[in-house]
mmJSON file of the N, C-alpha and C atoms, coordinates in Angstrom:
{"data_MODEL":{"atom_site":{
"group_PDB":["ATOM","ATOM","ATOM","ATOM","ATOM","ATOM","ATOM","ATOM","ATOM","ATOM","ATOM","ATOM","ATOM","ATOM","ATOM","ATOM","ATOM","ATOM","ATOM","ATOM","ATOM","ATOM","ATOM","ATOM","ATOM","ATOM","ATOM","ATOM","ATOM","ATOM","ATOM","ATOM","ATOM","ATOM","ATOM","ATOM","ATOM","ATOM","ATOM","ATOM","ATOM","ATOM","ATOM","ATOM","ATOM","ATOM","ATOM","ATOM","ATOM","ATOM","ATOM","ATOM","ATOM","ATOM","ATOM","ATOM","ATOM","ATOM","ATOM","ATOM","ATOM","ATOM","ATOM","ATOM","ATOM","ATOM","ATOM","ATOM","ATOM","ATOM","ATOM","ATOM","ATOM","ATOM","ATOM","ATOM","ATOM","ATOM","ATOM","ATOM","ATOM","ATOM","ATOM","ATOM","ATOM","ATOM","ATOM","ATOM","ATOM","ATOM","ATOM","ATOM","ATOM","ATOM","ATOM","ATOM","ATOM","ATOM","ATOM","ATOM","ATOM","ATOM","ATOM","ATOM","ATOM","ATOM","ATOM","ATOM","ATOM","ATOM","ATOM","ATOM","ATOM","ATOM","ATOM","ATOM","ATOM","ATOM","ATOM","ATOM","ATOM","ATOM","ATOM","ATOM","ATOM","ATOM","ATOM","ATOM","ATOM","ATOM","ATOM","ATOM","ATOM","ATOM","ATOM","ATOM","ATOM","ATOM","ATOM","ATOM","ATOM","ATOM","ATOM","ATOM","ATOM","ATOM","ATOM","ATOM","ATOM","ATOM","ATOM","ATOM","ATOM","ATOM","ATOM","ATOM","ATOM","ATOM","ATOM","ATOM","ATOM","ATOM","ATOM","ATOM","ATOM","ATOM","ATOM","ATOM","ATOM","ATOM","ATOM","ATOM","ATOM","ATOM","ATOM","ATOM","ATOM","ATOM","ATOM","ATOM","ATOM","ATOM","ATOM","ATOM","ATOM","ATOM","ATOM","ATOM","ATOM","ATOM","ATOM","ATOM","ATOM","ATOM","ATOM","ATOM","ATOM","ATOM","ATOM","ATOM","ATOM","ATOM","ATOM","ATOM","ATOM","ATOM","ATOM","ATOM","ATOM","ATOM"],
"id":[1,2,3,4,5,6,7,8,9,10,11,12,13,14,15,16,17,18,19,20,21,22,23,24,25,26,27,28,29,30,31,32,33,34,35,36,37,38,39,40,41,42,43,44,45,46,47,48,49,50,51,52,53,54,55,56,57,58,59,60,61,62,63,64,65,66,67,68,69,70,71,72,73,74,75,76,77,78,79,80,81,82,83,84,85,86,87,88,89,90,91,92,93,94,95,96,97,98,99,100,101,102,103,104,105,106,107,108,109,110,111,112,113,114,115,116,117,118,119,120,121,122,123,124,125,126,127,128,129,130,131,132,133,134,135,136,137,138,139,140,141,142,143,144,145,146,147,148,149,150,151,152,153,154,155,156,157,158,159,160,161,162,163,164,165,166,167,168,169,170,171,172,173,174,175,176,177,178,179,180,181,182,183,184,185,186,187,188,189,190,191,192,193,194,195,196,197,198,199,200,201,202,203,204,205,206,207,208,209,210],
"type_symbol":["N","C","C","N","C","C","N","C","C","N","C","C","N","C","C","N","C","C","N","C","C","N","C","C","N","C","C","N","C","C","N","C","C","N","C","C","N","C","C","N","C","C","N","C","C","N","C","C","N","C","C","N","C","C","N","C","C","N","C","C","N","C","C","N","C","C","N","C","C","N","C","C","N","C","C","N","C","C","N","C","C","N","C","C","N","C","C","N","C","C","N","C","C","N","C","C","N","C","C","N","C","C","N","C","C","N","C","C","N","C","C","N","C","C","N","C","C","N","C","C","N","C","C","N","C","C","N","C","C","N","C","C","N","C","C","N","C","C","N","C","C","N","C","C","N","C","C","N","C","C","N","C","C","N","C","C","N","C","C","N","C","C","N","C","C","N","C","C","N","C","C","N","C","C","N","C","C","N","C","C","N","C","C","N","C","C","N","C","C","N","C","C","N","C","C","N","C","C","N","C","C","N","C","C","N","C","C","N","C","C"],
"label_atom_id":["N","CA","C","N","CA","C","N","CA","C","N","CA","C","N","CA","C","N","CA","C","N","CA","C","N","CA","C","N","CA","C","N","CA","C","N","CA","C","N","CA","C","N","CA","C","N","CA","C","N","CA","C","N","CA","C","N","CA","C","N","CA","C","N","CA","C","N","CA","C","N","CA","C","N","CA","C","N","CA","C","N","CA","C","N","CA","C","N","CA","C","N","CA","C","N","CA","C","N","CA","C","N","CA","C","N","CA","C","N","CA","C","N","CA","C","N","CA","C","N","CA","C","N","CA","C","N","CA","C","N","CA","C","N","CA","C","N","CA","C","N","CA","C","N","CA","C","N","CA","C","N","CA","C","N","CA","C","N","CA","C","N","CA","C","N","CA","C","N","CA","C","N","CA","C","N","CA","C","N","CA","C","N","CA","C","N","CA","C","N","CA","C","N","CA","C","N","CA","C","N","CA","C","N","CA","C","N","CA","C","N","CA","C","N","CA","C","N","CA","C","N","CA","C","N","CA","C","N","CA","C","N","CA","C","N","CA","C","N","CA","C","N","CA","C"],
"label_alt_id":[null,null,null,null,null,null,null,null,null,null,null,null,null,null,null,null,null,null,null,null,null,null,null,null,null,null,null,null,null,null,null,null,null,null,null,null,null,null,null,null,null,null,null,null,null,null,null,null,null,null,null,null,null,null,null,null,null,null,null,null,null,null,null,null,null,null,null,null,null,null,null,null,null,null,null,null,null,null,null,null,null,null,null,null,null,null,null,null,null,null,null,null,null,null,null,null,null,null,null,null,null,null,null,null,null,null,null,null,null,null,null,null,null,null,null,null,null,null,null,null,null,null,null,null,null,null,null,null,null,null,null,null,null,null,null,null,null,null,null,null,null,null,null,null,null,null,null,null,null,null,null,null,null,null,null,null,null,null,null,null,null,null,null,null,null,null,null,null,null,null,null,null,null,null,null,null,null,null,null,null,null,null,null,null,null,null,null,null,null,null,null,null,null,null,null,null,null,null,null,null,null,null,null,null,null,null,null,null,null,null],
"label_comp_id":["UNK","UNK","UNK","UNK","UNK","UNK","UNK","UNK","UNK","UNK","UNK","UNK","UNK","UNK","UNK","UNK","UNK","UNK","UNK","UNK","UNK","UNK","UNK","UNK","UNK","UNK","UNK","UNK","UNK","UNK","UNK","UNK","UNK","UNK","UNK","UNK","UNK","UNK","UNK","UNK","UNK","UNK","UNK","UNK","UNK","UNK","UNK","UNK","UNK","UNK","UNK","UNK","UNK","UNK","UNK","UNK","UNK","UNK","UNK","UNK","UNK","UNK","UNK","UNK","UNK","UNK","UNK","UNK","UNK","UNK","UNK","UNK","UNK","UNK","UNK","UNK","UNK","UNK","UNK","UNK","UNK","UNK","UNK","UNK","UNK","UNK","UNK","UNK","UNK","UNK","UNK","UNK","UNK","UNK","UNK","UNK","UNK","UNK","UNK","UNK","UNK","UNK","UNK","UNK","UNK","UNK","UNK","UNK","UNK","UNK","UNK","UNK","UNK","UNK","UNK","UNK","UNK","UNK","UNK","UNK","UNK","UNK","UNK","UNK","UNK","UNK","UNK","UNK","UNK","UNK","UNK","UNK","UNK","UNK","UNK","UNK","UNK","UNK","UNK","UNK","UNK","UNK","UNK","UNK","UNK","UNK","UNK","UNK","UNK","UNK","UNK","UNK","UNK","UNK","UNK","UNK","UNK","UNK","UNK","UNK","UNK","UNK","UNK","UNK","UNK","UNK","UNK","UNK","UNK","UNK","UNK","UNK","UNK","UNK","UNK","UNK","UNK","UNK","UNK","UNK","UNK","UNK","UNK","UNK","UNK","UNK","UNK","UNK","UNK","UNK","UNK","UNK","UNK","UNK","UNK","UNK","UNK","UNK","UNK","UNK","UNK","UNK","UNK","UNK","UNK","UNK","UNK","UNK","UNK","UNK"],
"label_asym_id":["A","A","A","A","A","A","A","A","A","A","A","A","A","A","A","A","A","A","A","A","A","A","A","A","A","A","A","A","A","A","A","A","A","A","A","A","A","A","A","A","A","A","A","A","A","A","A","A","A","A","A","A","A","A","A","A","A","A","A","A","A","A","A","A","A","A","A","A","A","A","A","A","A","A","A","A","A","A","A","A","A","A","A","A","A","A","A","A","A","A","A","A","A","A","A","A","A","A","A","A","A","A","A","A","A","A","A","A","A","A","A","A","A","A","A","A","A","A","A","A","A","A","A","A","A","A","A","A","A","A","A","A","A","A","A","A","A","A","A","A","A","A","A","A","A","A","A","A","A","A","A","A","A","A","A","A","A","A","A","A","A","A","A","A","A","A","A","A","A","A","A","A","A","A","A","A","A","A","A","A","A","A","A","A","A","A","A","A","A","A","A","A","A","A","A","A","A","A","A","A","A","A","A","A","A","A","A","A","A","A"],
"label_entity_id":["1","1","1","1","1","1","1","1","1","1","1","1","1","1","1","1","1","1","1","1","1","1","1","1","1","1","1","1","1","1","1","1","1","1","1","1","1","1","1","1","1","1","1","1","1","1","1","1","1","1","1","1","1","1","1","1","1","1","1","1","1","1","1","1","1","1","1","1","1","1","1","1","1","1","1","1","1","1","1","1","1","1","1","1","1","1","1","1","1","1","1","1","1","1","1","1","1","1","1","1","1","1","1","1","1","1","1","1","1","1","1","1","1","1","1","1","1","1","1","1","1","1","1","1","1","1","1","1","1","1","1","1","1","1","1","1","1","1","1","1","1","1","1","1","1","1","1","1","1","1","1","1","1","1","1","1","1","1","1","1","1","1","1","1","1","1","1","1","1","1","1","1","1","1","1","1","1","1","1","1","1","1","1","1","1","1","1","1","1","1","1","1","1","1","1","1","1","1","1","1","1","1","1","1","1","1","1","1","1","1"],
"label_seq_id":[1,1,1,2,2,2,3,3,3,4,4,4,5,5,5,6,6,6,7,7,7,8,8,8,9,9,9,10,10,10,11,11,11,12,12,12,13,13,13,14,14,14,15,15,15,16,16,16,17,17,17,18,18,18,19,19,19,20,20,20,21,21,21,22,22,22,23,23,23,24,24,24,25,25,25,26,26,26,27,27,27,28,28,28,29,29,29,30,30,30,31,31,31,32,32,32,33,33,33,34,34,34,35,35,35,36,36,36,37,37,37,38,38,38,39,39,39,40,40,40,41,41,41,42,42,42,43,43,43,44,44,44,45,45,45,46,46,46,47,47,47,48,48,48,49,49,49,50,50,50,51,51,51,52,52,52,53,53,53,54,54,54,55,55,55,56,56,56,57,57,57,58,58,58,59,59,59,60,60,60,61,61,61,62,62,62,63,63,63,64,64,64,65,65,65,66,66,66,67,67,67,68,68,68,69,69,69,70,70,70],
"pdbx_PDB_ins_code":[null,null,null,null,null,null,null,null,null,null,null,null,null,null,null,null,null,null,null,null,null,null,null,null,null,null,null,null,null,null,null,null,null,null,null,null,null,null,null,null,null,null,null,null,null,null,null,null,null,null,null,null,null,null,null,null,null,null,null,null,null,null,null,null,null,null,null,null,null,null,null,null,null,null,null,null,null,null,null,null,null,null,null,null,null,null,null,null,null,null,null,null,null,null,null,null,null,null,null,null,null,null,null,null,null,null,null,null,null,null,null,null,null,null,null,null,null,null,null,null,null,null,null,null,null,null,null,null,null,null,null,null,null,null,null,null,null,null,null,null,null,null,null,null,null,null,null,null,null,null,null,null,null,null,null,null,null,null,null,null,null,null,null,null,null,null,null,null,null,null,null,null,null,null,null,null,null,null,null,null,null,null,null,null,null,null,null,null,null,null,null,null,null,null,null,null,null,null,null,null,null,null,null,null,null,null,null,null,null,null],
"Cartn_x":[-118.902,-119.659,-118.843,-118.328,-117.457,-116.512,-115.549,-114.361,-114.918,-116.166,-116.878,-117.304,-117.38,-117.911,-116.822,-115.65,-114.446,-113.789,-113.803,-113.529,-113.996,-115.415,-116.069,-116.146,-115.887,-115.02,-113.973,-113.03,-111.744,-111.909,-112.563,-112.854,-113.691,-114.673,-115.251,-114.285,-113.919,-112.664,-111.655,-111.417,-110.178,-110.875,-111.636,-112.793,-113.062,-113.383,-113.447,-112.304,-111.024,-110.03,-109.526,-110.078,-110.097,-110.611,-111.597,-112.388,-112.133,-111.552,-111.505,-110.162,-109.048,-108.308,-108.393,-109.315,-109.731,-110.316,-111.536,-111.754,-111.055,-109.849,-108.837,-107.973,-107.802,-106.889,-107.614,-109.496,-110.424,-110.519,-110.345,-111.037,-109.391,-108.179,-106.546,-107.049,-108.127,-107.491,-108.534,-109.573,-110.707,-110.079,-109.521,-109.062,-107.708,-107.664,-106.034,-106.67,-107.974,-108.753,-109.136,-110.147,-110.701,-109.272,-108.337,-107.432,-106.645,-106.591,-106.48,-107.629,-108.952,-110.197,-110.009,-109.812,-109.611,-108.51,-107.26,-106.567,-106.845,-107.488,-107.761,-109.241,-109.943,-110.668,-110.208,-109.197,-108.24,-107.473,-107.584,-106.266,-107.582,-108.716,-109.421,-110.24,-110.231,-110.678,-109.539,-108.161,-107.648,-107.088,-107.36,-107.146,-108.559,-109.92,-110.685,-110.765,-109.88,-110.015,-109.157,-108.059,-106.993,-107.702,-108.24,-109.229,-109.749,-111.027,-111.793,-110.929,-109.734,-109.12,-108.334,-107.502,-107.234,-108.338,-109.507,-111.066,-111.27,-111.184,-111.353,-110.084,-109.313,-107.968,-108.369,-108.147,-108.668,-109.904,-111.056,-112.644,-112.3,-111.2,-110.55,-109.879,-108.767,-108.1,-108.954,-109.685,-110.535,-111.503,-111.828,-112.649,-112.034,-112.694,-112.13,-112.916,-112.211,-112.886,-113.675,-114.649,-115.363,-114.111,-114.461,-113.461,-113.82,-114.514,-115.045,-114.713,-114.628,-114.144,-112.018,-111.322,-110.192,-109.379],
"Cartn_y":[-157.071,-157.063,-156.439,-155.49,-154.7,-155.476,-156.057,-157.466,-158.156,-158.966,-159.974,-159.106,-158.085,-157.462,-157.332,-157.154,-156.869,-157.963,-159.413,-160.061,-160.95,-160.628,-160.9,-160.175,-159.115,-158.012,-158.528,-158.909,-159.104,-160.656,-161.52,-162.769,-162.52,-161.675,-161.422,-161.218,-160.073,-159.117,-160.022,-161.086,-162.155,-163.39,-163.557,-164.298,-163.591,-162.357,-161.333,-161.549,-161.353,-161.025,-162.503,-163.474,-164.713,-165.086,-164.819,-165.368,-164.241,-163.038,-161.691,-162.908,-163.138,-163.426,-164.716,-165.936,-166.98,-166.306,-165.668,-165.108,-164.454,-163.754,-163.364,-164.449,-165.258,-166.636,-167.504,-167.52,-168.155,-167.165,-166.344,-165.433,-165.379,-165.561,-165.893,-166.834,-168.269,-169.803,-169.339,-168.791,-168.755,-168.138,-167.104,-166.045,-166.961,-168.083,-168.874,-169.948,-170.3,-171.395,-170.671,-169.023,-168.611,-168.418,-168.055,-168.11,-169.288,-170.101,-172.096,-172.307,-172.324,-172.188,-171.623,-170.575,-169.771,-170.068,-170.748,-171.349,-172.788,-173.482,-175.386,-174.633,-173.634,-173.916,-173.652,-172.39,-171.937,-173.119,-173.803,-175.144,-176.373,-176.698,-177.508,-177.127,-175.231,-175.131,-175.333,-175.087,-175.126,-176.654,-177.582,-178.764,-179.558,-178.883,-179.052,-178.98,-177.606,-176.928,-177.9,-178.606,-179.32,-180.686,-180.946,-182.097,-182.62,-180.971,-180.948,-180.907,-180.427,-180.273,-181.346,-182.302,-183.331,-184.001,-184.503,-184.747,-184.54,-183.239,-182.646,-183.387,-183.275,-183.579,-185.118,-185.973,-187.226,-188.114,-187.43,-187.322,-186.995,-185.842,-185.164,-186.445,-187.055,-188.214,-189.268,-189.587,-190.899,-190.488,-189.633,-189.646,-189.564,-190.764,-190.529,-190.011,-189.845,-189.589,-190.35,-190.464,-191.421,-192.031,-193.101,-193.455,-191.967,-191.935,-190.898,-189.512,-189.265,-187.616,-187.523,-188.765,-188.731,-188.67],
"Cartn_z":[-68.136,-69.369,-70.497,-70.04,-71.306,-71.613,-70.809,-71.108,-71.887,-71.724,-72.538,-74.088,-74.015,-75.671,-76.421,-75.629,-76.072,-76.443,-75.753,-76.393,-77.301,-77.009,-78.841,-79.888,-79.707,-80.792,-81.521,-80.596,-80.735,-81.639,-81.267,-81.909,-83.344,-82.922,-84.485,-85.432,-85.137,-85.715,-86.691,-86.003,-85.906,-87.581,-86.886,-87.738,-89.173,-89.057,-90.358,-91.384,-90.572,-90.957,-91.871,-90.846,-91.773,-93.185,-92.843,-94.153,-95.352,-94.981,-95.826,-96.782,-95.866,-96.689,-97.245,-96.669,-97.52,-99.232,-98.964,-99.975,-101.109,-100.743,-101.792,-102.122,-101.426,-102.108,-102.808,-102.768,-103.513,-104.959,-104.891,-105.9,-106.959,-106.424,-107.754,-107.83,-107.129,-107.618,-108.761,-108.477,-109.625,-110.773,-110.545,-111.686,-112.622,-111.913,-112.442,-113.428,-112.849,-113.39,-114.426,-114.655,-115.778,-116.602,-116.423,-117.495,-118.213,-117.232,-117.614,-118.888,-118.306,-119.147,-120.588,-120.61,-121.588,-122.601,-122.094,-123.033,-123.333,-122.589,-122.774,-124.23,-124.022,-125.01,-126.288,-126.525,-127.436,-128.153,-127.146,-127.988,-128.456,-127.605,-128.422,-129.787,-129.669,-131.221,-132.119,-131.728,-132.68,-133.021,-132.018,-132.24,-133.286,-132.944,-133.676,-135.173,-135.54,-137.185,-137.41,-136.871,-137.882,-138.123,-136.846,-137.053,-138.288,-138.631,-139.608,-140.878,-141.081,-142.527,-142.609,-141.318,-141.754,-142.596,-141.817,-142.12,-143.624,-144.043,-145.104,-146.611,-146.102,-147.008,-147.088,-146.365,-146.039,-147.405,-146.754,-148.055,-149.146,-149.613,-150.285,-151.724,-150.42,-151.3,-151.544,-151.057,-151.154,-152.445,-153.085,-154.062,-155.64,-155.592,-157.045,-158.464,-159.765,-160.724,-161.492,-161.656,-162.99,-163.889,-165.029,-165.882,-166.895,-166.712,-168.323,-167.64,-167.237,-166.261,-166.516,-166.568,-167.01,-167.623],
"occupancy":[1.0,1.0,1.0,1.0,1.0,1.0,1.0,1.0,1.0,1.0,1.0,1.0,1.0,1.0,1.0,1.0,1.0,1.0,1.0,1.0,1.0,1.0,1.0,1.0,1.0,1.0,1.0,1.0,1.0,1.0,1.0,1.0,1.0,1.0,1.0,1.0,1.0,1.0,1.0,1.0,1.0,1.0,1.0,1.0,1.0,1.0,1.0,1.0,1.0,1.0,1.0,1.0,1.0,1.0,1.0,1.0,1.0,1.0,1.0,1.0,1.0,1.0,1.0,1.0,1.0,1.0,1.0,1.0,1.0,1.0,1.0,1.0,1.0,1.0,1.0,1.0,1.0,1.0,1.0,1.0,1.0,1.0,1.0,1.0,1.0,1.0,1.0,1.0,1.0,1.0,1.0,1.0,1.0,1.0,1.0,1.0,1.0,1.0,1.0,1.0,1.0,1.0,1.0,1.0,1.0,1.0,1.0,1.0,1.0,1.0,1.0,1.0,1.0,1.0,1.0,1.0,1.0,1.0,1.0,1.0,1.0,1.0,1.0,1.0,1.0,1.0,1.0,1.0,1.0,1.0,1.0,1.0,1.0,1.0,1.0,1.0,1.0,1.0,1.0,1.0,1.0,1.0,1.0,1.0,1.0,1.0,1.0,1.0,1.0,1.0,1.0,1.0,1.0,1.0,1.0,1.0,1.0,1.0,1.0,1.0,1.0,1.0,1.0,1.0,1.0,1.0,1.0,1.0,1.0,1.0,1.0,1.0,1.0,1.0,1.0,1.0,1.0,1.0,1.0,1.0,1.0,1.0,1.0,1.0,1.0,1.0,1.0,1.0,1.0,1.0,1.0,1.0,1.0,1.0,1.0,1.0,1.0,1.0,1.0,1.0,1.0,1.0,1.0,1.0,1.0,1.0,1.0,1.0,1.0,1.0],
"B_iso_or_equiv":[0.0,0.0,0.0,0.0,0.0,0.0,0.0,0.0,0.0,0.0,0.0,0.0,0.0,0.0,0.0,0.0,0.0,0.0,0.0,0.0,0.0,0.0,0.0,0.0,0.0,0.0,0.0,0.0,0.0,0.0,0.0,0.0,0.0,0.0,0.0,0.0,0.0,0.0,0.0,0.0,0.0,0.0,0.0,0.0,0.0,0.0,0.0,0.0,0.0,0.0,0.0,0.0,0.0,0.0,0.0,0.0,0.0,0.0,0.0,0.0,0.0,0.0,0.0,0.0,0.0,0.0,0.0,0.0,0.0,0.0,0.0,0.0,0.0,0.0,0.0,0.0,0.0,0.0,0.0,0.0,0.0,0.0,0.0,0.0,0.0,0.0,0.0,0.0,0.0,0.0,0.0,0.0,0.0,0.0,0.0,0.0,0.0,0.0,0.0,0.0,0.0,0.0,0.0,0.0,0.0,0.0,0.0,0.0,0.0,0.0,0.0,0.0,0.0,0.0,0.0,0.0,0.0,0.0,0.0,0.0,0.0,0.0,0.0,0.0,0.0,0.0,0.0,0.0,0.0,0.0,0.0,0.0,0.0,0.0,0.0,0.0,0.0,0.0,0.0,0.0,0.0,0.0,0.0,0.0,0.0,0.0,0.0,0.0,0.0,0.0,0.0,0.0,0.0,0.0,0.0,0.0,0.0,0.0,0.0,0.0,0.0,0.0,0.0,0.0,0.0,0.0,0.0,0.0,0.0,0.0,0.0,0.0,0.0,0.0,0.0,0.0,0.0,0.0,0.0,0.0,0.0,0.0,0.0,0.0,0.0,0.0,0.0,0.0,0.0,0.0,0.0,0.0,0.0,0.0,0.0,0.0,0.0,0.0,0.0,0.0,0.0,0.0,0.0,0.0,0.0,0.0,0.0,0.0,0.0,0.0],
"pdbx_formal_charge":[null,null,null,null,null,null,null,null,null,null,null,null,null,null,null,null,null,null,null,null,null,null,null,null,null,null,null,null,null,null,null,null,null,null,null,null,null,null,null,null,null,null,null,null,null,null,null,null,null,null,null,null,null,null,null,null,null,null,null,null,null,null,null,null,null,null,null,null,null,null,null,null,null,null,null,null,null,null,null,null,null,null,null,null,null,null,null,null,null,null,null,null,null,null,null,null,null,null,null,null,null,null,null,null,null,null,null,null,null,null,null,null,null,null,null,null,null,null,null,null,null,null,null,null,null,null,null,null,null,null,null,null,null,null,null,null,null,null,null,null,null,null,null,null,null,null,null,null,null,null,null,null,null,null,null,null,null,null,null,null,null,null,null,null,null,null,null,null,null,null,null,null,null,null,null,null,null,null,null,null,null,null,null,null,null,null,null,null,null,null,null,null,null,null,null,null,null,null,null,null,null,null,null,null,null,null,null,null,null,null],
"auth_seq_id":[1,1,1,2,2,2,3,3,3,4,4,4,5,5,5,6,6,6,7,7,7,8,8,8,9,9,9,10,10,10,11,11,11,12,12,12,13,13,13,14,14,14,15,15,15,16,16,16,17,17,17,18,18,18,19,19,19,20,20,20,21,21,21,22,22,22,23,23,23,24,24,24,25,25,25,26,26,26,27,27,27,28,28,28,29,29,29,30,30,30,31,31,31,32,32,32,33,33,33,34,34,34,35,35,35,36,36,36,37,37,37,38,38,38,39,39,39,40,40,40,41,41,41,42,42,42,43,43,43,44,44,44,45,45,45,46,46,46,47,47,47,48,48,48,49,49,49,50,50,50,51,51,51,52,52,52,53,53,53,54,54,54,55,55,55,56,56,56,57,57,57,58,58,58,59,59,59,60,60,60,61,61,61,62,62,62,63,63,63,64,64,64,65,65,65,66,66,66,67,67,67,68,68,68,69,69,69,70,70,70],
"auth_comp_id":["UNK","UNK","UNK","UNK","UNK","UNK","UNK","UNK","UNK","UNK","UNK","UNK","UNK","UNK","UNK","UNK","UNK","UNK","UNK","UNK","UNK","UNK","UNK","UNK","UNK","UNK","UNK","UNK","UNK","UNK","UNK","UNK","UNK","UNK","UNK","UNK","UNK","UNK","UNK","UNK","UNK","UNK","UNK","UNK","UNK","UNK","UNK","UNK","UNK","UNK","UNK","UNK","UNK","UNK","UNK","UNK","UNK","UNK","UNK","UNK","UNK","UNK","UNK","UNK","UNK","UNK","UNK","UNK","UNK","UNK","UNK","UNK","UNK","UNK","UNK","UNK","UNK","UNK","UNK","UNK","UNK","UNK","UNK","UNK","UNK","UNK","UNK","UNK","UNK","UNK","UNK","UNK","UNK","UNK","UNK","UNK","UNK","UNK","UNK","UNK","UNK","UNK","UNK","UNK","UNK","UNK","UNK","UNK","UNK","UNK","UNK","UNK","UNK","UNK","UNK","UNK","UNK","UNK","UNK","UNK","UNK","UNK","UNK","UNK","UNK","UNK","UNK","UNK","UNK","UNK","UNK","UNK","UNK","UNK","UNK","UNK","UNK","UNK","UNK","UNK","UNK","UNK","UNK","UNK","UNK","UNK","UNK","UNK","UNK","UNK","UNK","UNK","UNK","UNK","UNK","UNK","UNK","UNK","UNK","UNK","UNK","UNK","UNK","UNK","UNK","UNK","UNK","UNK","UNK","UNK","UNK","UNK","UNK","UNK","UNK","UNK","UNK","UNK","UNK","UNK","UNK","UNK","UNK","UNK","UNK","UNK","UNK","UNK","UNK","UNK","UNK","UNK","UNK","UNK","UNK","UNK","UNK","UNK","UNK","UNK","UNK","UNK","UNK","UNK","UNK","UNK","UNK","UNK","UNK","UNK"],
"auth_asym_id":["A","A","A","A","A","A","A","A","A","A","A","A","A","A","A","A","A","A","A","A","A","A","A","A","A","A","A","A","A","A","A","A","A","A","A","A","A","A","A","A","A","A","A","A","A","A","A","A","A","A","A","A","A","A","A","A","A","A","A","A","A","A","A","A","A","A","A","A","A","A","A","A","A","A","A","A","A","A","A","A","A","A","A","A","A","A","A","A","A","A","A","A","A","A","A","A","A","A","A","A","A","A","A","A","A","A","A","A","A","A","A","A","A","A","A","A","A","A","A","A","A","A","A","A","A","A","A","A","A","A","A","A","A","A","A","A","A","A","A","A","A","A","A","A","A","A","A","A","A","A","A","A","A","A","A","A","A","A","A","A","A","A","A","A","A","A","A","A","A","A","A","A","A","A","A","A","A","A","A","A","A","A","A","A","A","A","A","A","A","A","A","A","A","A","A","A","A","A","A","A","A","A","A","A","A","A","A","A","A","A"],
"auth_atom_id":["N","CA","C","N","CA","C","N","CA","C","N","CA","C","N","CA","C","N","CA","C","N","CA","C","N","CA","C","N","CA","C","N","CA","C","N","CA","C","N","CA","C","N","CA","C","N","CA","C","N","CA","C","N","CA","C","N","CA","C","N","CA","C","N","CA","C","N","CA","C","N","CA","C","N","CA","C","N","CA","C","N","CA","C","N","CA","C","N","CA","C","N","CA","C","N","CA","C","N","CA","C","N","CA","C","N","CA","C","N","CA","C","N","CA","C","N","CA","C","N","CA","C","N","CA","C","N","CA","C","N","CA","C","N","CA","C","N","CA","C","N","CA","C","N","CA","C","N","CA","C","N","CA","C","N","CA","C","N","CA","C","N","CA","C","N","CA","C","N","CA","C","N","CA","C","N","CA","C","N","CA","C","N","CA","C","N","CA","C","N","CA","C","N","CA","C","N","CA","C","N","CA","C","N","CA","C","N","CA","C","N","CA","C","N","CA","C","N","CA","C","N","CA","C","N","CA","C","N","CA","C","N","CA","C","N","CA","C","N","CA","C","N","CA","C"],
"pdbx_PDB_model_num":[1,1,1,1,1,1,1,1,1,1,1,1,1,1,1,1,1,1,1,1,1,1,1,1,1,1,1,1,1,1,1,1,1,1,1,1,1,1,1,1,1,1,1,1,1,1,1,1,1,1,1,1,1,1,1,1,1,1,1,1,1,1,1,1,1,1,1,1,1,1,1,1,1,1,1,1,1,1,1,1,1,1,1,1,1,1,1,1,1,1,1,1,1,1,1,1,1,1,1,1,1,1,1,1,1,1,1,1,1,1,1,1,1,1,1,1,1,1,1,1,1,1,1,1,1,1,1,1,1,1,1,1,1,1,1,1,1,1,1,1,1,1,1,1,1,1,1,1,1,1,1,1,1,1,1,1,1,1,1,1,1,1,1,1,1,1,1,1,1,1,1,1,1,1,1,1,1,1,1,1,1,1,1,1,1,1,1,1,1,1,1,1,1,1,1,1,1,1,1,1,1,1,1,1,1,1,1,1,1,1]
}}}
């Protein structure tokens, strides 16, 4: 009986030790992804603002003056 506890000890143990370190190699891919994240949104705002002022410059040229405003 004690052999048999011992070697489900030993298997638990083994098993623990597994998933302990699955979990730390899940928790860099996450921490690699929140910092990926964090720059893909950094670059679509700033791809956004040029967007809007191309946008802006654009509406900008297209309007013109009255004859009587010149």
């Amino acid at each position: 009986m004690s052999d048999e506890n011992s070697r489900r000890t030993d298997r638990l143990e083994a098993n623990l030790a597994h998933l302990e370190h699955q979990v730390e190699e899940l928790n860099d891919v996450i921490i690699e992804q929140g910092k990926l994240l964090e720059r893909l949104k950094k670059e679509v705002q700033r791809q956004s603002t040029a967007m809007q002022t191309l946008e802006l410059e654009r509406v900008k040229s297209n309007i013109t003056k009255p004859p009587h405003y010149q």
